[in-house]
C-alpha positions in Angstrom: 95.4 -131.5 161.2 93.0 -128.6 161.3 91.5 -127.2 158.4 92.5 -123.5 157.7 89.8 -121.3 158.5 88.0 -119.1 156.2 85.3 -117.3 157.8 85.5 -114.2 159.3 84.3 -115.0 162.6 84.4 -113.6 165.7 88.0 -112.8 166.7 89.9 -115.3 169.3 90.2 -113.8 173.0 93.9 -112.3 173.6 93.6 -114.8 176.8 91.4 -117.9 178.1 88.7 -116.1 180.5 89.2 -112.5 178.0 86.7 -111.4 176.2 86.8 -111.4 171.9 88.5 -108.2 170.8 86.1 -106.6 168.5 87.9 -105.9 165.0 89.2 -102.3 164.1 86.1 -100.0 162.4 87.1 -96.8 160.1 86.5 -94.1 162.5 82.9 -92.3 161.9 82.1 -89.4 161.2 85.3 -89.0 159.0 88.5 -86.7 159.9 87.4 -83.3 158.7 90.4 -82.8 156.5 89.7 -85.4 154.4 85.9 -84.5 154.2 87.4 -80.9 152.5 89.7 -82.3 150.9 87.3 -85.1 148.4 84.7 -82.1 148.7 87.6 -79.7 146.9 88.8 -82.0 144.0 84.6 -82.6 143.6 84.4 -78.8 143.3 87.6 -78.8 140.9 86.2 -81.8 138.3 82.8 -80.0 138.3 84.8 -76.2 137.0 86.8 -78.6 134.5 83.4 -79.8 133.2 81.1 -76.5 133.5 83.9 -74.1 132.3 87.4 -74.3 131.6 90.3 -77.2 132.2 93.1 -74.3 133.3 90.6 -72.8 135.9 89.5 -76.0 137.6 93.7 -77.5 137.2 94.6 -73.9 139.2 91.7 -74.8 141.4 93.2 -78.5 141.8 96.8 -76.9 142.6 95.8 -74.8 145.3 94.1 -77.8 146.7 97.2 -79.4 147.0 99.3 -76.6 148.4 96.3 -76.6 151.0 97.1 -80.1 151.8 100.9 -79.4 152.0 100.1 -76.9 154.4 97.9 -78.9 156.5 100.3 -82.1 156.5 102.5 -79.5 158.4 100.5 -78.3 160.6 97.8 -80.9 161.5 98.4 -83.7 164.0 98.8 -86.8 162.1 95.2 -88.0 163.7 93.5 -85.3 162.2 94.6 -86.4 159.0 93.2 -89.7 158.9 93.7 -91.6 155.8 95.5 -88.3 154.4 98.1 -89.2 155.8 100.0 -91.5 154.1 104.2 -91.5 155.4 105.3 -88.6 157.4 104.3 -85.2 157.2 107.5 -83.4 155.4 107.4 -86.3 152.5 103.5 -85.9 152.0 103.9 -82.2 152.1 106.9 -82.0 149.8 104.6 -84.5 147.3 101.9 -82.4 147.6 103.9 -79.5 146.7 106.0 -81.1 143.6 102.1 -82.1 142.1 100.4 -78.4 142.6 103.6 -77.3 140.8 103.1 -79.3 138.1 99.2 -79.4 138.0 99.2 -75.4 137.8 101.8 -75.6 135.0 100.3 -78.1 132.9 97.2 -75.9 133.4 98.8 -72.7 132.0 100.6 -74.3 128.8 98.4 -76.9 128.0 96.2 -76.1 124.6 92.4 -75.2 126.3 94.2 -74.2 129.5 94.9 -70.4 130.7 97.8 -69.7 128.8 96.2 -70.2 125.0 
């Protein structure tokens, strides 16, 4: 019997007389959407800790309704890792969080409303 290996070595060919697939890479330079996106919620901690928690949580809201919108429109393979199940379920997530993001940062004490 064979011991199980436990190296990651070179792939086996798909056939005798193939060459070794190589393994999958994460595609480089990123998809753009997700460059904007991380770039965004950056932008939206850095507001909560140079000014105010309701600015920077309606900042963070309209980020996700941006990324509602673009899980409707955008091809799933501009996405990238964005996209997560299909587009109407990530968009409708997207959508139920920036409604409750924006609320909490309007009635929450230190937020916009008080």
């Amino acid at each position: 019997m064979e011991p199980a290996r436990t190296d990651s070595g070179p792939p086996e060919p798909a056939e005798p007389g193939q060459p070794p697939r190589e393994p999958a890479r994460a595609p480089w330079p990123p998809p753009t959407a997700l460059v904007w996106a991380f770039g965004a919620g950056l932008l939206g901690v850095l507001v909560a800790a140079a000014t105010s928690f309701g600015l920077a949580g309606i900042l963070l809201a309209g980020l996700l309704l941006l990324l509602a919108v673009l899980h409707l429109v955008l091809p799933i393979s501009a996405l990238g890792p964005l996209a997560v199940r299909t587009p109407w379920v990530d968009a409708a997530t997207c959508m139920v969080l920036a409604v409750g993001v924006a609320v909490l940062a309007v009635v929450a004490p230190g937020g916009l409303g008080g």
